[in-house]
ROPA-576591 format. One line per field, with one value per residue (C-alpha): residue number from 1; x, y, z; residue in one letter. Coordinates in nm, 2 decimals. Example, Ala and Ser with C-alpha at 12.3 -4.5 7.8 and 13.67 -1.06 7.14 Angstrom:
<sites>
nr: 1:2
X: 1.23:1.37
Y: -0.45:-0.11
Z: 0.78:0.71
rest: a:s
</sites>
This chain:
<sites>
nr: 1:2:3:4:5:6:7:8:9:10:11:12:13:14:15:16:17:18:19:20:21:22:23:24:25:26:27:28:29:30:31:32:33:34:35:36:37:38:39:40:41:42:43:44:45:46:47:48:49:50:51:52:53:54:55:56:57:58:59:60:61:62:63:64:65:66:67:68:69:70:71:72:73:74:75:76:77:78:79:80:81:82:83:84:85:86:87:88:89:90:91:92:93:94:95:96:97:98:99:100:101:102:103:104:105:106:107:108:109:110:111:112:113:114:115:116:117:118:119:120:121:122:123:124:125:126:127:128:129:130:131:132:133:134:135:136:137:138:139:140:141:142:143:144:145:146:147:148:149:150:151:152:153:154:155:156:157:158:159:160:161:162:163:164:165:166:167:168:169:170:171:172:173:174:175:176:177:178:179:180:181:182:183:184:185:186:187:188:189:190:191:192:193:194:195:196:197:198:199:200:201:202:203:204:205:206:207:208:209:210:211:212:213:214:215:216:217:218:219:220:221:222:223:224:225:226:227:228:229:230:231:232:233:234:235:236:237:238:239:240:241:242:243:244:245:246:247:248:249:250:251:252:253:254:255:256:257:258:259:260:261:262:263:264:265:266:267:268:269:270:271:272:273:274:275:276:277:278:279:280:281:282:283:284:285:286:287:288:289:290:291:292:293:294:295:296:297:298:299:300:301:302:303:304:305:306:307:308:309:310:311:312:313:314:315:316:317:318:319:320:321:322:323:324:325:326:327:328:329:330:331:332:333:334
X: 2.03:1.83:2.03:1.93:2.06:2.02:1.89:1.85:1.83:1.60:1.68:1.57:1.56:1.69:1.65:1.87:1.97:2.29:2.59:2.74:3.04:2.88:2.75:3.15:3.27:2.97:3.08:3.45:3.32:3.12:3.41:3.66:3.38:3.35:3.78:3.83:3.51:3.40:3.11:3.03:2.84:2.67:2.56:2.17:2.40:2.60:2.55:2.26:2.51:2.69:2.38:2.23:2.53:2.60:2.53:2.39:2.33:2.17:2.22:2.50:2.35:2.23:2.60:2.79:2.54:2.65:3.00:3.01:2.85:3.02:3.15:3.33:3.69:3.68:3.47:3.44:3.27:3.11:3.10:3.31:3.63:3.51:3.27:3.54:3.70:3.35:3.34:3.75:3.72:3.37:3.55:3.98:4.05:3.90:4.01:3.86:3.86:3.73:3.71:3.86:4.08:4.04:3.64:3.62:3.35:3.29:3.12:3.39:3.70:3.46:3.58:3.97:4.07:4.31:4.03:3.77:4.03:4.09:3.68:3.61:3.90:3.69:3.34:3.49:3.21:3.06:2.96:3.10:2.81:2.98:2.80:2.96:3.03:3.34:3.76:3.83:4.03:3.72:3.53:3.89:3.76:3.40:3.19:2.89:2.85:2.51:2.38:2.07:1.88:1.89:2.06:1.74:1.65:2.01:2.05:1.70:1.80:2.06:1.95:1.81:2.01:2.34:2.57:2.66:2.89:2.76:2.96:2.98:2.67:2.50:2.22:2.14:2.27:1.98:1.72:1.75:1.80:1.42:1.32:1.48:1.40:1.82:2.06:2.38:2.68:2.71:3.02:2.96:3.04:2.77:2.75:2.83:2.55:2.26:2.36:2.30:1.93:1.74:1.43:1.29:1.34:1.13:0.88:0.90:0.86:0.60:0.40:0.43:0.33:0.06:0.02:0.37:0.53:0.85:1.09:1.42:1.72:1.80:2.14:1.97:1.96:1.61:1.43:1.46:1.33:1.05:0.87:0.86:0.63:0.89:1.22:1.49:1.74:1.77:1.57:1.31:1.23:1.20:0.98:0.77:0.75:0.68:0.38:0.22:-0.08:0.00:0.06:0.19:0.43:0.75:0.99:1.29:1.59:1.86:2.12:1.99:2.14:1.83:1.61:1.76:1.61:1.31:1.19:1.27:1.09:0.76:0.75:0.38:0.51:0.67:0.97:1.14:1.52:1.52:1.78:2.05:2.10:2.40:2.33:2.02:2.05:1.75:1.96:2.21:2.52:2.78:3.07:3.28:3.03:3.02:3.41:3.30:3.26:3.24:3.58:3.74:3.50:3.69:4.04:4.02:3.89:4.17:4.45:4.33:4.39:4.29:4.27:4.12:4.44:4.37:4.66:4.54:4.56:4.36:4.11:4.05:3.98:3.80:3.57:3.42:3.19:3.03:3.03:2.83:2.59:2.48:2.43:2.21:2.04:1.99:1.86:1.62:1.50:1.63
Y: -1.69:-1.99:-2.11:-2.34:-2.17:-2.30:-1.99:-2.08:-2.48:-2.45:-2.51:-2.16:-2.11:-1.77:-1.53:-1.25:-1.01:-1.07:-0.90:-1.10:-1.02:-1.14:-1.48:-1.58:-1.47:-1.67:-2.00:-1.92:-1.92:-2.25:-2.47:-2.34:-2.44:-2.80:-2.82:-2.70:-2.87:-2.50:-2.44:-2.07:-1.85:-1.48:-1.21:-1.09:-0.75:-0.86:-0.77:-0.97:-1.09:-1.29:-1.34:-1.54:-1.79:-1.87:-2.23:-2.02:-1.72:-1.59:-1.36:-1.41:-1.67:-1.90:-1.82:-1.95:-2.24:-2.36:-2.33:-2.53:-2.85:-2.77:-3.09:-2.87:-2.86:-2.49:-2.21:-1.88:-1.61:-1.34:-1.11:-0.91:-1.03:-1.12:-1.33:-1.54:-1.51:-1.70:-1.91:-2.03:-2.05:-2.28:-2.46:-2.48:-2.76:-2.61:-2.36:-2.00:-1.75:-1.44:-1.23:-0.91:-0.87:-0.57:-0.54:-0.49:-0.39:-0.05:-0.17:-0.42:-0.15:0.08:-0.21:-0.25:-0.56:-0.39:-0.10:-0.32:-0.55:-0.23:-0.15:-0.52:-0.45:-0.10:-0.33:-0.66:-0.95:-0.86:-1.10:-0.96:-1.05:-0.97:-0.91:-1.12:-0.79:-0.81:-0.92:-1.32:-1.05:-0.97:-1.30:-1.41:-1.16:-1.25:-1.51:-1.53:-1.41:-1.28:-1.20:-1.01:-1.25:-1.42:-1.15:-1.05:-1.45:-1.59:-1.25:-1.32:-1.68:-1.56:-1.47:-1.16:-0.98:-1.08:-0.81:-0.78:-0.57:-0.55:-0.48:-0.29:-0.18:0.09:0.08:-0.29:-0.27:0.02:-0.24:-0.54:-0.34:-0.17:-0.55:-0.73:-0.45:-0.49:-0.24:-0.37:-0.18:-0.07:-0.02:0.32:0.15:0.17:0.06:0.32:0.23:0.21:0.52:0.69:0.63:0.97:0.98:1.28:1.10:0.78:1.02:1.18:0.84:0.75:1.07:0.96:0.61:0.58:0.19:0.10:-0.10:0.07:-0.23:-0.11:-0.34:-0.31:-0.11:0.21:0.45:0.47:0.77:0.53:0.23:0.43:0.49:0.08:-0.14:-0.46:-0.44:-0.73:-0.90:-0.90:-1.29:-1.18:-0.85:-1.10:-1.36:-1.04:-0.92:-1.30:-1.28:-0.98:-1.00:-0.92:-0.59:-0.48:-0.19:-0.16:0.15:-0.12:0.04:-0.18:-0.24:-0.21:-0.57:-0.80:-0.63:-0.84:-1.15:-0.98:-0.86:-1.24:-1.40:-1.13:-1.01:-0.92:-0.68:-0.32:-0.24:0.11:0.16:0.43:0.68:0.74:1.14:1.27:1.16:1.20:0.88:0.61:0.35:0.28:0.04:-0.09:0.01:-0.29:-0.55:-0.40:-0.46:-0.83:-0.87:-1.15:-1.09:-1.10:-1.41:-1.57:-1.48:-1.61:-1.96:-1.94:-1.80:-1.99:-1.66:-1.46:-1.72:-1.64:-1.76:-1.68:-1.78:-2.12:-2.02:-1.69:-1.92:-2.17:-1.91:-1.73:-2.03:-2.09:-1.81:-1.88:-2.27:-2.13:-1.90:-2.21:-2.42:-2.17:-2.11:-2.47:-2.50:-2.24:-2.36:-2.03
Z: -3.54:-3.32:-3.07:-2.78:-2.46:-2.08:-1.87:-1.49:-1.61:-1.87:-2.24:-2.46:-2.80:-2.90:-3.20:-3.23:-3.57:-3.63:-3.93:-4.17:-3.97:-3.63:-3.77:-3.91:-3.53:-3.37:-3.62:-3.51:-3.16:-3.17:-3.33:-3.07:-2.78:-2.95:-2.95:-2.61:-2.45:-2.31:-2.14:-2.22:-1.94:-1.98:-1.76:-1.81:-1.87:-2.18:-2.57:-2.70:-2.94:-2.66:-2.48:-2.80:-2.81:-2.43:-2.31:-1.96:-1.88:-1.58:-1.24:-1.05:-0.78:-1.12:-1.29:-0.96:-0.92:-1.32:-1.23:-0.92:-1.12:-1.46:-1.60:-1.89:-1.86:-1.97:-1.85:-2.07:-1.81:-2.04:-1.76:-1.51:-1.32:-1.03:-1.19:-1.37:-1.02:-0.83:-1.14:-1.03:-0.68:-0.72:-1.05:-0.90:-1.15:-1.49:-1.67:-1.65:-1.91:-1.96:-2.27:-2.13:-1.78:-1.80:-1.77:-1.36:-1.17:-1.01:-0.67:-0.61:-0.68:-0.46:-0.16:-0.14:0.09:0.29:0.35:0.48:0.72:0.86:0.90:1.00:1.30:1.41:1.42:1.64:1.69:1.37:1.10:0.76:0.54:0.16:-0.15:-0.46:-0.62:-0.50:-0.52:-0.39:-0.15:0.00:0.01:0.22:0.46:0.47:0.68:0.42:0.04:-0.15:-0.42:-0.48:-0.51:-0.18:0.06:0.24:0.31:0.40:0.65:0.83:0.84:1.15:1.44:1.52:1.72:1.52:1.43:1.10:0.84:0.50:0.19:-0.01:-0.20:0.06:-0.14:-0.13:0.26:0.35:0.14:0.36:0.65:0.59:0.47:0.79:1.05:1.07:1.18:0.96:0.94:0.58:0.37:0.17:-0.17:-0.47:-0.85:-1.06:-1.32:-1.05:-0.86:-1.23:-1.30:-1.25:-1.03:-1.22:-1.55:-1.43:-1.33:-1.67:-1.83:-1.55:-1.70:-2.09:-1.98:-1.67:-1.66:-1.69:-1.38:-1.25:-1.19:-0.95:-0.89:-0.50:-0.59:-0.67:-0.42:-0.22:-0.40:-0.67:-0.53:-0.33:-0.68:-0.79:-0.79:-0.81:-0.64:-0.70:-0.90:-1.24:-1.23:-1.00:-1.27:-1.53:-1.35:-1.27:-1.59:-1.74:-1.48:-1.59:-1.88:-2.23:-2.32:-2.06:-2.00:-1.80:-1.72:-1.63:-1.39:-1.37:-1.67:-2.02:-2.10:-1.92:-2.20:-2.44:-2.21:-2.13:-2.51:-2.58:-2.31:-2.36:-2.69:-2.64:-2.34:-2.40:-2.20:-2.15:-2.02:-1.73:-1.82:-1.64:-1.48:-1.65:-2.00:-2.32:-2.45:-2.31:-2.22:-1.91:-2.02:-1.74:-1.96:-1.79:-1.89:-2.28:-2.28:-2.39:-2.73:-3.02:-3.13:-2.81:-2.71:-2.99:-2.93:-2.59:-2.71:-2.97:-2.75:-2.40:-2.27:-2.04:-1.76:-1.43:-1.19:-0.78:-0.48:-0.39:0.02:-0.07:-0.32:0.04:0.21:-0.03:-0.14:0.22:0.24:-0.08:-0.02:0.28:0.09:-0.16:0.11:0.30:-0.06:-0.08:0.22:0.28:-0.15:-0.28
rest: x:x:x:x:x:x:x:x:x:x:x:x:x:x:x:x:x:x:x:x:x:x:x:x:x:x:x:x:x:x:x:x:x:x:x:x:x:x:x:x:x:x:x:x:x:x:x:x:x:x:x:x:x:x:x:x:x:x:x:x:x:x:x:x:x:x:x:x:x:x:x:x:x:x:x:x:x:x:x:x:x:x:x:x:x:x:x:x:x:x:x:x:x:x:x:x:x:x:x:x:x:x:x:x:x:x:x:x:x:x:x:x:x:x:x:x:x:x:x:x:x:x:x:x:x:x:x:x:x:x:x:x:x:x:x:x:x:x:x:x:x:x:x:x:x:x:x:x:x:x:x:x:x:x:x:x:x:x:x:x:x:x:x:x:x:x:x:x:x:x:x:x:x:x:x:x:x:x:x:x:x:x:x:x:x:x:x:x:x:x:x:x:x:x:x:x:x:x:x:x:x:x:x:x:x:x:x:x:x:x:x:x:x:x:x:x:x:x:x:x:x:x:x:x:x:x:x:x:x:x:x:x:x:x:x:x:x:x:x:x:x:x:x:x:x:x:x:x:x:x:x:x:x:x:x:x:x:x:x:x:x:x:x:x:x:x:x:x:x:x:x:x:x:x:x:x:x:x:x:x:x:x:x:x:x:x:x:x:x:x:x:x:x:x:x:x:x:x:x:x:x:x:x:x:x:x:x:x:x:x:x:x:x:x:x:x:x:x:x:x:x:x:x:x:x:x:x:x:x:x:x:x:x:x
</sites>
């Protein structure tokens, strides 16, 4: 199926094998966008089935930019909940869907509000930096949000001798800090699908495939990331891998759904999911984010339901630390 799809503000045509079965949903899908005037937004981690009909998709700092300047009246978020969440608090007058409530987000459950009140009140004078990975709860607690993408920048932006609480991915806290020469106080939360990814596997993979650059999203812990040669987001792996010379060859460990993106975007390239410890199979899914599928991407079009609703005190508060992180993202042309 071709599809023109806007991916970080630029128009894409996509190609993507789809069932008999898939193509009916995807038809379903488009008619119920043109009734409802949706706008519908995807997660580098979805199927490549959603992936190939979303109007965006991105990261989450490209994601949360679409929805703050979204003239649709209707938002679908192909994602996790606190996704649809950012997409509300940035959008309060549209309408927020997502395709399954029930697809959550390990690192963010890994950071209860009521937890971290109670750290933030051990730590006074700090700045609570959050990542977006997290409940509106959270944000309502928070001074600045990040995303992996601009977290090292918007920290170094302060001034140096700032102290700072950082939540809740360890892993992406212990990153900047090495970056930033910072001594942040780090919430002991991680993501359940980069904690996973095997260091002796990548070296096993490493073995079978010499020239192949090891790309490592900042969540993994640091044996991982001491082996790559590109740490970042999931759109800074991609612009590196769109940089590198035909065929070249990549052992990619982040979330097996920005393959789809990257086979599409390099189809002269040769990329290899890093496999996750505790199972044989090559890839490593975020179970939350496969929740999401065609039929239930239809059935929330159809049904208007479920829609992303958030306390409108806890949304004001909620909404000023990420007003604050696109304006320092903005500013500093990140």
């Amino acid at each position: 199926m071709n599809k023109a799809v806007e991916t970080n503000g630029e128009c894409r045509a996509d190609s993507v094998m789809l069932s008999d079965d898939a193509v009916k949903l995807i038809a379903e899908i488009e008619e119920l966008k043109k009734q409802r005037g949706a706008l519908i937004m995807a997660h580098y981690y979805q199927r490549g089935e959603i992936q190939s009909l979303a109007d965006c998709i991105g990261d989450s700092l490209a994601l949360a930019r679409q929805a703050a300047r979204t003239d649709a009246p209707v938002i679908v978020m192909c994602g996790v909940h606190f996704m649809g969440e950012t997409a509300k608090l940035l959008s309060p007058d549209k309408v927020v869907l997502v395709p399954d409530i029930n697809a959550g987000c390990s690192l963010a459950d890994s950071c209860p509000a009521p937890d971290l009140e109670a750290f933030i009140k051990s730590h006074p004078g700090h700045t609570v930096i959050s990542y977006v990975n997290t409940s509106a709860a959270v944000k309502a607690l928070s001074d600045v949000v990040v995303t992996s993408g601009n977290a090292d920048k918007i920290i170094e932006s302060l001034p140096a001798d700032e102290k700072i609480i950082f939540g809740p991915d360890r892993n992406l806290g212990s990153y900047i800090n090495q970056r930033t020469g910072r001594n942040m106080v780090l919430w002991p939360g991680a993501c359940h699908v980069h904690e996973r990814f095997s260091l002796e596997k990548i070296l096993e993979l490493k073995k079978q495939h010499p020239g192949a650059h090891i790309l490592v999203h900042p969540e993994c812990p640091a044996p991982v990331r001491l082996v790559a040669d590109r740490i970042g987001s999931t759109a800074a792996l991609l612009k590196y891998a769109v940089s590198m010379p035909a065929g070249s060859e990549f052992i990619v460990a982040t979330e097996s759904g920005i393959l789809v993106e990257m086979e599409r975007m390099c189809p002269d390239k040769k990329f290899i999911p890093a496999p996750p410890t505790d199972s044989t199979c090559g890839c490593n899914d975020c179970n939350f984010m496969k929740l999401n599928t065609l039929v239930k991407l239809r059935d929330c079009l159809r049904d208007m339901s479920p829609a992303i609703e958030i306390d409108p005190a806890l949304a004001d508060r909620a909404r000023k630390p990420i007003d604050r992180m696109l304006e320092i993202s903005d500013r500093l042309g990140i």
